[in-house]
N, C-alpha and C positions, 0 to 999 in steps of 0.2 A: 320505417316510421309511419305512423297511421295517420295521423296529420299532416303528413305530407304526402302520402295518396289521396287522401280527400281534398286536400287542396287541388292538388296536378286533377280528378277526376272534376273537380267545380270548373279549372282552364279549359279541359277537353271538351267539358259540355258548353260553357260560354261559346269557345271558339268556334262548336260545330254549330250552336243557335249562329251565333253570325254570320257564316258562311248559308247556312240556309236562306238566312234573311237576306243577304246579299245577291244570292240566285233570283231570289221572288221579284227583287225588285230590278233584276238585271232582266228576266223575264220579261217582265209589265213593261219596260222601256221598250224590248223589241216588239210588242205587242200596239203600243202606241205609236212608233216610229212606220210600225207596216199598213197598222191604220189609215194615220195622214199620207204616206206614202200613196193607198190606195187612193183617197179623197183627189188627191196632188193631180194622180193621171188620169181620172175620168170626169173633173170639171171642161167646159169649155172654154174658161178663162184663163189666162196666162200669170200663170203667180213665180215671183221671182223673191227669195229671201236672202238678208245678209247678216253676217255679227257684228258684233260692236262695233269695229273696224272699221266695217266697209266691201266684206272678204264677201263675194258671191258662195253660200252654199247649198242654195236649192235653186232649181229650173225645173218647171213642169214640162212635159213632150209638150202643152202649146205653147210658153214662153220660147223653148227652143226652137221651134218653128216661125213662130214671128219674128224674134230677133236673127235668124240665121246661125244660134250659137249651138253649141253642146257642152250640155254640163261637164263631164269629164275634163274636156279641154279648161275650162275657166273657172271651175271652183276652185275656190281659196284664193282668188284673183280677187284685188280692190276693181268694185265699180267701174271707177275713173279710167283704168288703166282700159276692162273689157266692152267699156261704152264708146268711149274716144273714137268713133268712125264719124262720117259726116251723115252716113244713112241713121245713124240715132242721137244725133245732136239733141234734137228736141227731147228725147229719155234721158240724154246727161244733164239737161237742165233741170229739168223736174227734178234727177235726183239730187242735184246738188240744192237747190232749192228747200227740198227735205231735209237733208241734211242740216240747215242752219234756220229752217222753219220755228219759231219759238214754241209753236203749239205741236209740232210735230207731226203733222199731218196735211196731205195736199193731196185732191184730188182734179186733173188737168186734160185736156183734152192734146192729144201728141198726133204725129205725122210720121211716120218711119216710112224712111224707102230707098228699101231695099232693093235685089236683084229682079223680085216679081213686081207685079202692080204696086202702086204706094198704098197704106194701109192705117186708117184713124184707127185711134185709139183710145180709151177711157184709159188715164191712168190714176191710181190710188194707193198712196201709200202713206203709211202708220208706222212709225217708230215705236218698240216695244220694247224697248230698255231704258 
């Protein structure tokens, strides 16, 4: 039947536009993702981000450093759970402070100390959702 080939051939070509389109923009994602990526590991600031949650899923090599953590080990981990040391009391404050901030944003001067010298710090953080 011949309307029913040209139908089935309007699916095939729908389908195959989709899947292109879904490449393109699968593409641009990893292209933006390697971007910030790059940005992440060559500041000298210590940037640390979370989702809605609360779930740690970025640490830059200086956030790792300063806090003595590794990403691998602690993403996907709430905050509370991967701050709770006594050397970062003062970071679980601030974060929790954020967390119930009405305006959503606080920036605080912190004290971490760790195994090496103790070390000030500027903290800043912005809720984006």
């Amino acid at each position: 039947d011949p309307a029913y080939d040209r139908e089935t051939a309007v699916l095939v070509d729908s389908f195959n536009q989709m899947t292109a389109d879904l490449q393109k923009i699968n593409n641009e994602l990893v292209e933006r993702r390697k971007y910030v990526e790059s940005i992440l590991g060559n500041i000298s600031a210590g940037v640390a981000s979370f989702d809605a949650y609360g779930r740690i899923t970025t640490f830059n090599p200086v956030a790792e450093a300063m806090l003595g953590l590794r990403l691998p080990q602690v993403r996907g981990k709430h905050w509370r759970e991967v701050f709770d040391r006594s050397d970062l009391a003062d970071l679980l404050e601030v974060l929790g402070q954020l967390a119930l901030a009405p305006r959503r944003e606080i920036e605080k001067q912190v004290r971490l100390t760790g195994d090496d010298l103790p070390v000030t710090a500027l903290v800043s953080g912005t809720v984006l959702f």
